[in-house]
MARLUMBA-496698 format. One line per field, with one value per residue: residue number from 1; y, x, z of N, C-alpha, C in turn. Coordinates in Angstrom, 3 decimals. Atoms other than C-alpha are relative to their C-alpha. Last residue first. Layout:
BEGIN
n: NUM ...
n_c2: Y ...
n_c1: X ...
n_c3: Z ...
ca_c2: Y ...
ca_c1: X ...
ca_c3: Z ...
c_c2: Y ...
c_c1: X ...
c_c3: Z ...
end
This chain:
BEGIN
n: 46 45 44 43 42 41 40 39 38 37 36 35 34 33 32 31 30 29 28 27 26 25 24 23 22 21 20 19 18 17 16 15 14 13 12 11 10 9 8 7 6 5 4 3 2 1
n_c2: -1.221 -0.672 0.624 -0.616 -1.353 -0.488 0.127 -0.975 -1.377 0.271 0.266 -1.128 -0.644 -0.027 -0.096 -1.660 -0.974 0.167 -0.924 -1.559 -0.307 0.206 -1.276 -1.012 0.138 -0.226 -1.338 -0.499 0.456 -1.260 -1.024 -0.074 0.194 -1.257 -0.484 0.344 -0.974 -1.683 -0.543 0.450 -0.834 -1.288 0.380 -0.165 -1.850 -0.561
n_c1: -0.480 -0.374 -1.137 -0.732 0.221 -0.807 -1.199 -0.030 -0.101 -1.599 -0.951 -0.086 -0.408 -1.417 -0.547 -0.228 -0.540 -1.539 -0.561 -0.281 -1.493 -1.329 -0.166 -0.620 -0.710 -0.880 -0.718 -0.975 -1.500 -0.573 -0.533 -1.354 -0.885 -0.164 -0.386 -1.683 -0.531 0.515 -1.244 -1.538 -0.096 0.021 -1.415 -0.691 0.666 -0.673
n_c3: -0.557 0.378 0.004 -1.325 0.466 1.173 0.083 -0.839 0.375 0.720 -0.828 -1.066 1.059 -0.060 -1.433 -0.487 1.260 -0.649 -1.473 0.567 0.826 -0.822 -0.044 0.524 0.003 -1.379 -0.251 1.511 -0.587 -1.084 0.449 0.940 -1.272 -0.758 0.330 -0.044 -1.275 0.120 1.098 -0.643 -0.802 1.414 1.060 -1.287 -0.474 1.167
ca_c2: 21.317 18.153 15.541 17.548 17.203 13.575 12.731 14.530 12.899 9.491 10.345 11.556 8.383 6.410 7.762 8.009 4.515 3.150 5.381 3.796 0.011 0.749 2.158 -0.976 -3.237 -1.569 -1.556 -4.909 -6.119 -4.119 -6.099 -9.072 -8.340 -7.349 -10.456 -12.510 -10.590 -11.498 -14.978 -15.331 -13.614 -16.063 -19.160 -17.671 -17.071 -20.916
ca_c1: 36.315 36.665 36.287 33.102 31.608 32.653 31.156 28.030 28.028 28.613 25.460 23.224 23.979 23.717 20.267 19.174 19.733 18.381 15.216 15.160 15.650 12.871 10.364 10.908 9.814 7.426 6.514 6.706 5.153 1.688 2.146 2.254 -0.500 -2.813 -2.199 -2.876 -6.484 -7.390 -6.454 -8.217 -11.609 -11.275 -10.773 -14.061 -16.518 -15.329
ca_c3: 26.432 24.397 26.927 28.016 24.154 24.054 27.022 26.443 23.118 25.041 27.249 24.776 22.293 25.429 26.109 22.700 21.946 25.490 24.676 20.870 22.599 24.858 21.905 20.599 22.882 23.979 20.429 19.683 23.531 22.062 18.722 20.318 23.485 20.303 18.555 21.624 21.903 18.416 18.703 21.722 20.216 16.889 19.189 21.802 18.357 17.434
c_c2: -0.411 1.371 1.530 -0.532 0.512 1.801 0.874 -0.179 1.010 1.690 0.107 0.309 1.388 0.743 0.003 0.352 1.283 0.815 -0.376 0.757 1.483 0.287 -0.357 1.326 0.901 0.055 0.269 1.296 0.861 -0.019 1.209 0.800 -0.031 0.083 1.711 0.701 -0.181 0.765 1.045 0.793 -0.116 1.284 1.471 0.058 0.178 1.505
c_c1: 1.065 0.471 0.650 1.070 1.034 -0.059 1.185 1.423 0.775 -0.114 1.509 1.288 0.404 -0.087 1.642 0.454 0.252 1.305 1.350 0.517 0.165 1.304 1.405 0.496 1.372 1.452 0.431 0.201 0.292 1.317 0.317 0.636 0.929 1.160 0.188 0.768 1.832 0.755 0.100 1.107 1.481 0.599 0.600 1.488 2.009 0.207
c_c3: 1.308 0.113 -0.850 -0.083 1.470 0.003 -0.586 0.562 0.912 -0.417 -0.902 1.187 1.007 -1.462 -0.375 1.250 0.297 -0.884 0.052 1.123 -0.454 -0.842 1.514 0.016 -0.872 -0.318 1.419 0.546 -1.189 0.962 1.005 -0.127 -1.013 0.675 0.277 -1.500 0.301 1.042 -0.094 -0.522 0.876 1.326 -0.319 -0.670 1.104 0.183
end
């Protein structure tokens, strides 16, 4: 029962620690092409 409890425990960790991986990826890719296009946009303009 102890071992169940300690499983579960450790597979909600691994969850939440994929979640923000996963999240903080998508934000980088975000700010990346945001950065990028901008930089576009800013050297299209001059």
């Amino acid at each position: 029962m102890k071992s169940s409890r300690v499983l579960s425990a450790i597979f909600v960790l691994l969850a939440l620690a994929l979640g923000s991986l996963a999240t903080s990826a998508c934000t980088s890719a975000t700010d990346t092409g945001a950065s990028s296009s901008s930089g576009n946009g800013s050297g299209g303009g001059y």
